[in-house]
OpenMM code with the backbone's topology and positions (N, CA, C; nanometers):
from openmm import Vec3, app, unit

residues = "UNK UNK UNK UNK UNK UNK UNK UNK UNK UNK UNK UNK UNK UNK UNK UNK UNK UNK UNK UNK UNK UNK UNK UNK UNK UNK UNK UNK UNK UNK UNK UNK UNK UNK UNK UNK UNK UNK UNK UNK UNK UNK UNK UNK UNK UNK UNK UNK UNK UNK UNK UNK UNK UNK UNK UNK UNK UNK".split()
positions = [
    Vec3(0.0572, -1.2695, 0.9289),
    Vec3(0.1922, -1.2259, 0.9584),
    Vec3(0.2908, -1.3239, 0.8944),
    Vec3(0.3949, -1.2675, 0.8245),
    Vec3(0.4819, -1.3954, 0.7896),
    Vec3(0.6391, -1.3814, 0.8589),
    Vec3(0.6014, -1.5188, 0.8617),
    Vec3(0.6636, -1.5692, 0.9280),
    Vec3(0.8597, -1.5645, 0.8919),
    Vec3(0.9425, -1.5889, 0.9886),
    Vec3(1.0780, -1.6300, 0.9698),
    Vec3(1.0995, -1.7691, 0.8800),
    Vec3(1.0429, -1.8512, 0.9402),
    Vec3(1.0393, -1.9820, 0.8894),
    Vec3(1.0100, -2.0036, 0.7483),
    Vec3(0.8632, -1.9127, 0.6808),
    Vec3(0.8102, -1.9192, 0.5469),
    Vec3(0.9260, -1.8476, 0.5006),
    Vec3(0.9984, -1.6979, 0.4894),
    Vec3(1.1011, -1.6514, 0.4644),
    Vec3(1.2101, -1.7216, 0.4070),
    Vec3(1.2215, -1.7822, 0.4863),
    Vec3(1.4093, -1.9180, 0.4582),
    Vec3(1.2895, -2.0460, 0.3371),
    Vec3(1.2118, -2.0844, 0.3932),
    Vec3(1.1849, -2.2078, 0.2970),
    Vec3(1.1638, -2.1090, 0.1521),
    Vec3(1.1067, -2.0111, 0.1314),
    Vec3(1.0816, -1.9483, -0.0092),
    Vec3(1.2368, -1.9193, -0.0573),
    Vec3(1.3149, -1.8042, 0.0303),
    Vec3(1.4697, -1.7893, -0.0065),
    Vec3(1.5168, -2.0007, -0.0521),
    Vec3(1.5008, -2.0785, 0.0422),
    Vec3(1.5548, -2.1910, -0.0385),
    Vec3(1.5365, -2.2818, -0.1478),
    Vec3(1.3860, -2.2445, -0.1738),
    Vec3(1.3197, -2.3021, -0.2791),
    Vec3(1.3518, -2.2261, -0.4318),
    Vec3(1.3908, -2.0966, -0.4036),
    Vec3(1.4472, -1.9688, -0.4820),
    Vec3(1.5661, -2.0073, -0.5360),
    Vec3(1.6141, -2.0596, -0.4295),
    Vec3(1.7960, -2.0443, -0.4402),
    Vec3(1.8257, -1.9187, -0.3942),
    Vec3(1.7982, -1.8260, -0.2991),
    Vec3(1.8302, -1.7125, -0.2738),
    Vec3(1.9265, -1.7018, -0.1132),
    Vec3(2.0050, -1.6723, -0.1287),
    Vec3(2.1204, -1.6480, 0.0011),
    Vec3(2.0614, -1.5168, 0.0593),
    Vec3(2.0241, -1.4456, 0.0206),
    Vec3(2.0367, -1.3050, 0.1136),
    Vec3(1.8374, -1.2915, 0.1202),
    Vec3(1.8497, -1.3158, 0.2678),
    Vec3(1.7317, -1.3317, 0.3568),
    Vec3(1.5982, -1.2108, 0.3226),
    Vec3(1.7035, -1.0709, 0.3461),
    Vec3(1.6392, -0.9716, 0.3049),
    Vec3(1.5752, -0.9684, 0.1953),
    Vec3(1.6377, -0.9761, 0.0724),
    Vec3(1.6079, -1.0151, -0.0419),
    Vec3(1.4930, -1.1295, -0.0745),
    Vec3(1.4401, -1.2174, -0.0490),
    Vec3(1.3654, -1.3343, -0.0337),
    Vec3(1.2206, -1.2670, 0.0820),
    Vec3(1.2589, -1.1873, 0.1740),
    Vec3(1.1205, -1.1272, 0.2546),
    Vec3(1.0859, -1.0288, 0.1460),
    Vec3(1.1347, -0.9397, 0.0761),
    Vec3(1.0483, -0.8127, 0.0073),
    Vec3(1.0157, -0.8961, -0.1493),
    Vec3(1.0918, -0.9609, -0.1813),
    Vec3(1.0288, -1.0506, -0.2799),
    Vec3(0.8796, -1.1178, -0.2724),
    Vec3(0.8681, -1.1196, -0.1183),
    Vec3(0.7207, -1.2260, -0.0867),
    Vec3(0.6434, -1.1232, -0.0487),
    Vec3(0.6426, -1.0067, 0.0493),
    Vec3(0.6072, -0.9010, 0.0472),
    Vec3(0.5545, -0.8647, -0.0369),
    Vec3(0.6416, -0.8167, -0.1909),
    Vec3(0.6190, -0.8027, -0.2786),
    Vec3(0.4994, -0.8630, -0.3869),
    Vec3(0.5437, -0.9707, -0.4118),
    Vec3(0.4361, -1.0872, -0.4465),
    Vec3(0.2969, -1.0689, -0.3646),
    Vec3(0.3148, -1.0800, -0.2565),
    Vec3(0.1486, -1.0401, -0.1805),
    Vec3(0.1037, -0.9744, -0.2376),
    Vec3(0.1351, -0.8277, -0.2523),
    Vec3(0.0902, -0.6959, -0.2632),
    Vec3(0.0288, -0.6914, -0.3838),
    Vec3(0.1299, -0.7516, -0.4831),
    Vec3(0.0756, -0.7291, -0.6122),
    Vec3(-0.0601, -0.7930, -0.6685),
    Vec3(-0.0911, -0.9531, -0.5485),
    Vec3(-0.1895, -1.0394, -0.6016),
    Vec3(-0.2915, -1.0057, -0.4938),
    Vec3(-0.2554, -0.9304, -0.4320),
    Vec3(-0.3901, -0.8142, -0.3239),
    Vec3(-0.4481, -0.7415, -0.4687),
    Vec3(-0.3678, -0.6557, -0.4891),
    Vec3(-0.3862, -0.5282, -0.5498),
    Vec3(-0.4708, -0.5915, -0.6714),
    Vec3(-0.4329, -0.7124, -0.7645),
    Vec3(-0.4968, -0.8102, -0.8779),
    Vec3(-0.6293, -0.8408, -0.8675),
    Vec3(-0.6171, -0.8980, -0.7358),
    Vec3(-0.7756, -0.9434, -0.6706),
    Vec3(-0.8484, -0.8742, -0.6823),
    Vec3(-0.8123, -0.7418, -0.6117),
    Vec3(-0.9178, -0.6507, -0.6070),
    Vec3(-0.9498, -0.5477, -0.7458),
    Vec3(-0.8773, -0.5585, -0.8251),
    Vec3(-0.8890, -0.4960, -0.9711),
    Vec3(-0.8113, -0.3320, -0.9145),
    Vec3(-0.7120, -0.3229, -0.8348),
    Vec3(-0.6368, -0.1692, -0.8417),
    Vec3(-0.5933, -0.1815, -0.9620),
    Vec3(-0.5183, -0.2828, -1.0006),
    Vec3(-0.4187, -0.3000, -1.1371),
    Vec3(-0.4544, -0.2657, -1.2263),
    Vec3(-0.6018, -0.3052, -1.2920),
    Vec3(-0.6630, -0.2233, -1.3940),
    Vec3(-0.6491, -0.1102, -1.3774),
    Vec3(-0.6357, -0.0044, -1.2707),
    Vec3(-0.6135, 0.1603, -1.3384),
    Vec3(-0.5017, 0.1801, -1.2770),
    Vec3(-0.4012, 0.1142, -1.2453),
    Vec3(-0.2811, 0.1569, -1.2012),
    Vec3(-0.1681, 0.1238, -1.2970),
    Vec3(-0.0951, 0.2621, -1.3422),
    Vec3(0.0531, 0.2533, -1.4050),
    Vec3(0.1543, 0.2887, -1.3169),
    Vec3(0.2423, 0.2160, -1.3529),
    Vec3(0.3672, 0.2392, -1.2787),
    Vec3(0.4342, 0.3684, -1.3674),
    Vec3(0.4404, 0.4731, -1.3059),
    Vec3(0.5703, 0.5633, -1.3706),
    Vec3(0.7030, 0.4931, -1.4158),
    Vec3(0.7540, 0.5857, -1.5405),
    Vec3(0.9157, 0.5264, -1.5672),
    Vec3(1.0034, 0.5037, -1.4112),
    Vec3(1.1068, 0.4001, -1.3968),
    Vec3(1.1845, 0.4623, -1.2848),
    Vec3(1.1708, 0.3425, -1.1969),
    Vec3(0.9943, 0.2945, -1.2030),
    Vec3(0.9619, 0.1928, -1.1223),
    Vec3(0.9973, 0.0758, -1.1560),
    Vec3(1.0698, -0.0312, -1.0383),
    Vec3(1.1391, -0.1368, -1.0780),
    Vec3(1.0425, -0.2247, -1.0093),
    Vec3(0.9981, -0.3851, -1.0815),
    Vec3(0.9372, -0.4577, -1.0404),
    Vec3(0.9897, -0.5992, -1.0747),
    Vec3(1.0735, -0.6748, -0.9803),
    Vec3(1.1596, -0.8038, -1.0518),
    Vec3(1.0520, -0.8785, -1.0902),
    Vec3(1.0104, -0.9383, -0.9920),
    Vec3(0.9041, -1.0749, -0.9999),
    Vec3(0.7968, -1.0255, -1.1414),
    Vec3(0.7455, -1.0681, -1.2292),
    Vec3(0.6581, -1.0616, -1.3665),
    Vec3(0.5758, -1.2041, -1.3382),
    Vec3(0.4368, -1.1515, -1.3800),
    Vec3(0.3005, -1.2741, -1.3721),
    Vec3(0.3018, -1.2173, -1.5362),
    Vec3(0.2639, -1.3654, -1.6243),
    Vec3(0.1835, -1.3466, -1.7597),
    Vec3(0.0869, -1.4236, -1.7082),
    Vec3(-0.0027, -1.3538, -1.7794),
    Vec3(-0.1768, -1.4405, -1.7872),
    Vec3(-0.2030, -1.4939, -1.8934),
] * unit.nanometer
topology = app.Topology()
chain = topology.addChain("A")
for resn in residues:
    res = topology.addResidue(resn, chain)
    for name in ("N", "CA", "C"):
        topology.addAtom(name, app.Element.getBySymbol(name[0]), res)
């Protein structure tokens, strides 16, 4: 579960003011290095339309 506390230290380490913004960012980030782990990513495309801020190069 994450936490309030992890939330604000990532938003401050970011530089990010808006709280909301800084939880779906990490949210975000999870999901994608779930989805990596387990190899979804290899057959998954994102349709046009789909917005993804955060970018990993390998």
């Amino acid at each position: 579960m994450l936490t309030q506390a992890q939330v604000q230290r990532y938003a401050s380490d970011a530089g990010l003011r808006d709280i909301l913004i800084a939880e779906k960012e990490v949210v975000l980030t999870f999901l994608l290095q779930l989805l990596s782990e387990r190899g979804v990513l290899d057959r998954l495309a994102f349709k046009g339309g789909s917005r993804l801020d955060p970018i990993a190069i390998e």
